[in-house]
N, C-alpha and C positions, 0 to 999 in steps of 0.2 A: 600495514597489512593485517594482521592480528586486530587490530581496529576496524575495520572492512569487513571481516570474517563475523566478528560481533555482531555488526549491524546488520549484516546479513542475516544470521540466526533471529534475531530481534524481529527484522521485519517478515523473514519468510513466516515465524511462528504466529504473529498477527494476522497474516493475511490465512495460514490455517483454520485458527481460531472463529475468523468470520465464515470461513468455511464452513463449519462444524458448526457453529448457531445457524445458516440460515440455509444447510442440506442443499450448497450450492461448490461448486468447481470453478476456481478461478485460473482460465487456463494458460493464463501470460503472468504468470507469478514469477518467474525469471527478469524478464523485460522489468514489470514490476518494481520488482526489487531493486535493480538498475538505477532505474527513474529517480526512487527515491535517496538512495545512496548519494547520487551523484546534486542534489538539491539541497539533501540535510548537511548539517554540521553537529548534533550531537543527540543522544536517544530522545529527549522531550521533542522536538521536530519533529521525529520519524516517531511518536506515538501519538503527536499532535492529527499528523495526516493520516494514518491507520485510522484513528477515531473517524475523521471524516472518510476515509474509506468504505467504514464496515458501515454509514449513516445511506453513503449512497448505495452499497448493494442492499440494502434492507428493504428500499425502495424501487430499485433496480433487478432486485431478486429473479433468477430462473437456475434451470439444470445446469448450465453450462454457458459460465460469462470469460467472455475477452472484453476486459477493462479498456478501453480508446487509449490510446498516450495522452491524446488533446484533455480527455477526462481527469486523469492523474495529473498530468501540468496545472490545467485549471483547480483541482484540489489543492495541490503543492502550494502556488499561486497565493488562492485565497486563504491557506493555515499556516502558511510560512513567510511569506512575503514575497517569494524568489520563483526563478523560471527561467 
């Protein structure tokens, strides 16, 4: 659980982060979070996907993004292996 709780913190901060560089609201950061948790197995994973996270809203950029699941699946997918 205490393990959970980390990665939690890990990714909800990443997905701030990208927040904060590209003056956007990601509004399924919950869900999010979830996705990833339940696909990774230790923090390189889950900083793996983040990277390709923050690549696609950079190019995805607006005020206010709800990230697809299908979109994170297929990130996960292609940077982790798994789905």
């Amino acid at each position: 659980m205490a393990q959970e709780v980390d990665t939690q913190v890990l990714i909800m901060s990443q997905l701030e982060m990208i927040e904060y560089s590209y003056d956007v609201t990601i509004t399924n950061k919950n869900d999010i979070c979830r996705w990833i948790i339940s696909a990774t197995h230790n923090s390189h994973e889950v900083l793996t996907v983040a990277l390709a996270l923050n690549n696609w809203v950079a190019v995805n950029k607006g005020g206010h993004l709800n990230i697809p699941r299908n979109t994170v699946e297929q990130i996960i997918a292609a940077t982790v292996g798994r789905w």
